[in-house]
C-alpha positions in Angstrom: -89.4 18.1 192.2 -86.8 20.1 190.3 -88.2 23.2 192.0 -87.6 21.6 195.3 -83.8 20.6 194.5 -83.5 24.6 193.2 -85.0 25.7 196.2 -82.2 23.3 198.9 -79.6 24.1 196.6 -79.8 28.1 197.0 -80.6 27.8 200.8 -77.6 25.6 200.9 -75.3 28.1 198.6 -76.5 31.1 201.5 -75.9 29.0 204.3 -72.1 28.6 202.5 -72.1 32.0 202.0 -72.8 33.3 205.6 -70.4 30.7 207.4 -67.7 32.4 205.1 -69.1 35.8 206.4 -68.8 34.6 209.9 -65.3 33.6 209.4 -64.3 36.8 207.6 -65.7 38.5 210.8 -63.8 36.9 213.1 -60.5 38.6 213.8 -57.6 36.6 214.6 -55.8 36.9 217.7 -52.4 35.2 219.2 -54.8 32.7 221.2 -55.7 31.2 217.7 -52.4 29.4 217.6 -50.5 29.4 221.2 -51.4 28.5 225.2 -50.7 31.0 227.7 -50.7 30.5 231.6 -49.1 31.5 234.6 -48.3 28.6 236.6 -46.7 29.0 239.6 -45.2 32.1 242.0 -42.3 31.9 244.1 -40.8 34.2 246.7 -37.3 35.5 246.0 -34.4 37.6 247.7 -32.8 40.5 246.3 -29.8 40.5 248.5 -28.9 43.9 247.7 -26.2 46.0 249.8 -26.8 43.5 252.2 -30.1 44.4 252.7 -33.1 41.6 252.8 -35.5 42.5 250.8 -38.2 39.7 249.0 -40.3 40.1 246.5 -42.4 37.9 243.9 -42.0 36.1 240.7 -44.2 34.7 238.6 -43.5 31.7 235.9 -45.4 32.5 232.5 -45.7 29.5 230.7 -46.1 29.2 227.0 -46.8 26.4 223.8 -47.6 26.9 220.0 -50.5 25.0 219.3 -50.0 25.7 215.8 -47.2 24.6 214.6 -47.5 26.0 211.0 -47.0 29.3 212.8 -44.0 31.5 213.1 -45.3 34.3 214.6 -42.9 33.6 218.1 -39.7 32.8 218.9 -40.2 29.9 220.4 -42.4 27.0 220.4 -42.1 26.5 224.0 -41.5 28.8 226.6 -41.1 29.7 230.6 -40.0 32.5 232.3 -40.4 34.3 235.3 -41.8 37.8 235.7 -41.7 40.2 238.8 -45.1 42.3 239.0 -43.6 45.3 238.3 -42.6 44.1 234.5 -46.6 43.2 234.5 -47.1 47.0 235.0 -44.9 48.1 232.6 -46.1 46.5 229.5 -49.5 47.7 231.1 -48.2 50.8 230.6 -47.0 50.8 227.6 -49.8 49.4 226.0 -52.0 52.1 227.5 -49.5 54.7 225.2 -49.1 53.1 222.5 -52.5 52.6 221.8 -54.6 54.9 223.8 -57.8 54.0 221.5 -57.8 50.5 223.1 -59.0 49.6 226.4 -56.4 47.8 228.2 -57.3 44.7 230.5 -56.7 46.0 234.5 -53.8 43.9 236.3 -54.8 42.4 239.9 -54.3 45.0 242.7 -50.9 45.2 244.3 -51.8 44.9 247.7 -55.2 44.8 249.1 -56.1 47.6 251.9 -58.8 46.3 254.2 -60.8 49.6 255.2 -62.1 48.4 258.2 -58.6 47.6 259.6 -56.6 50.5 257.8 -54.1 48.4 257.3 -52.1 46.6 253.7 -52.6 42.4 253.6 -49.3 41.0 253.6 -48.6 40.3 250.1 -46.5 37.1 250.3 -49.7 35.7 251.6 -50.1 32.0 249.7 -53.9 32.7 249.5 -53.2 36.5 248.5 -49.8 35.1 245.9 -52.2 33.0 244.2 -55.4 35.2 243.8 -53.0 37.8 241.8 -51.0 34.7 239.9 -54.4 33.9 238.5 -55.0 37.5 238.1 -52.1 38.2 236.1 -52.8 35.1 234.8 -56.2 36.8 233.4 -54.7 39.5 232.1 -52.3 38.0 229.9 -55.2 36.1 228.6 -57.6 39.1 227.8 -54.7 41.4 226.2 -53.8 37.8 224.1 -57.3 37.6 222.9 -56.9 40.8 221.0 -56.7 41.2 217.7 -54.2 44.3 217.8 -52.0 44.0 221.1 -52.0 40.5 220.8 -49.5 40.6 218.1 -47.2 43.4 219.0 -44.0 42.5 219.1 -43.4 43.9 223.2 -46.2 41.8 224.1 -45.0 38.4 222.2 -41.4 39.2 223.7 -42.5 39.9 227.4 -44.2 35.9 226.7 -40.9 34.5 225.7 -38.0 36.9 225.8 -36.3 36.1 229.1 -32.9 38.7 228.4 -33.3 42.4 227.3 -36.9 42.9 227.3 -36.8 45.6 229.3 -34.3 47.9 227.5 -36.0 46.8 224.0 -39.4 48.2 225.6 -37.5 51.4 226.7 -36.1 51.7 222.9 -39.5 51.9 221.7 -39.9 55.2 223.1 -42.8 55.0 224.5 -41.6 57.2 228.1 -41.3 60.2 226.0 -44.7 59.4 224.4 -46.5 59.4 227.8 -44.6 62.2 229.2 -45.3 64.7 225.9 -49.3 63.5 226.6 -48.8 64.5 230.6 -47.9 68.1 229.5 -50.2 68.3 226.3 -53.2 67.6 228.7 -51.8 69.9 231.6 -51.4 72.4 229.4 -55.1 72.1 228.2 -56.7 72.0 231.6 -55.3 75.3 231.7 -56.0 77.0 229.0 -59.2 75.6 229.5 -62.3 78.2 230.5 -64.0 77.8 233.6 -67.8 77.0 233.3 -69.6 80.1 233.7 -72.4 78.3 236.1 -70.0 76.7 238.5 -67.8 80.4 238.8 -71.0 82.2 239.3 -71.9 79.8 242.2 -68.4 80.4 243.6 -68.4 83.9 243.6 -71.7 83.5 245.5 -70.6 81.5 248.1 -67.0 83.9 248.8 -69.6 86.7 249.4 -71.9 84.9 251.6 -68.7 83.8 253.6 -67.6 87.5 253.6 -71.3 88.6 254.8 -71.0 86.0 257.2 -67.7 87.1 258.9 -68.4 90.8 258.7 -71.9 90.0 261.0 -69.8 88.1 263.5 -67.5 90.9 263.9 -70.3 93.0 264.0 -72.5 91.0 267.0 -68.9 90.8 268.6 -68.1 94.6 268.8 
């Protein structure tokens, strides 16, 4: 009996043990203590020069679940976000951290092939495929244990003024465009495969042949 009792005890001690484990493994993310959704989009006017001109917004709604956390600045939030702010924390996740996969945003505009032509993108059906899209996004870069908590991220959830120029401050334009000319650069300096030059040379001197035997039967 007192072998028995041993015997639950240490299963029970390993089961303790790998639960910890599991916890341990599980990396925390911004999800772990905050909702994040994208509730509504509206149509808006820019007005500019007297020039109409619309374009879409999109509300991004957000509530600490945990309220022993500090990790935002605020426990509630809303804020509206045009598409193009969408693409530039894209982007600038894409440079600062070029080891991660970033989560695609919903296309722009769709192109139907068969017709050749854009879908009109103030479509209702069309507004609210890409708000739950965007929606999506927000949602797979929050579940991330490393962009989820940088501090551009967080502040394009809450930070309604000045996001844009503190994004711009981090430097991250520069970043991208010393990357752009490191890569040109390489491609350059890069030898051609032997193989593909050999078949090239081939097929100028077959075109060559080809002419010359036209002139030829011509003449």
């Amino acid at each position: 009996m007192m072998e028995d009792n041993t015997r639950a005890e240490s299963f029970e001690e390993k089961e303790n043990a790998n639960t910890k484990m599991q916890a341990l493994k599980k990396e925390e993310c911004i999800l772990d203590h905050m909702e994040i959704c994208v509730t509504e989009a509206e149509k808006r006017e820019t007005g500019a020069l007297n020039i109409r001109d619309f374009y879409t917004v999109y509300l991004i709604e957000t509530k600490v679940t945990d309220l022993d956390w500090n990790g935002t600045l605020n426990k509630l939030s809303s804020l509206w976000r045009r598409y193009s702010e969408f693409e530039l924390l894209r982007t600038y996740l894409e440079v600062t951290y070029p080891y991660i996969v970033v989560p695609p945003l919903p296309e722009k505009k769709v192109i139907y092939a068969w017709q050749k032509i854009a879908s009109d993108t103030f479509d209702p059906d069309f507004v609210d495929r890409r708000r739950a899209g965007l929606e999506n996004f927000l949602l797979r870069v929050a579940s991330h244990p490393i962009l989820s908590f940088d501090q551009q991220f967080i502040g394009f959830l809450q930070q309604e003024e000045g996001w844009g120029e503190s994004i711009k401050d981090t430097g991250y334009l520069q970043l991208a465009e010393s990357k752009l000319k490191a890569l040109s650069v390489s491609v350059r300096l890069k030898q051609p495969d032997k193989r593909f030059e050999a078949i090239k040379n081939y097929g100028n001197e077959l075109q060559v042949h080809m002419m010359r035997r036209r002139v030829v039967s011509h003449g």
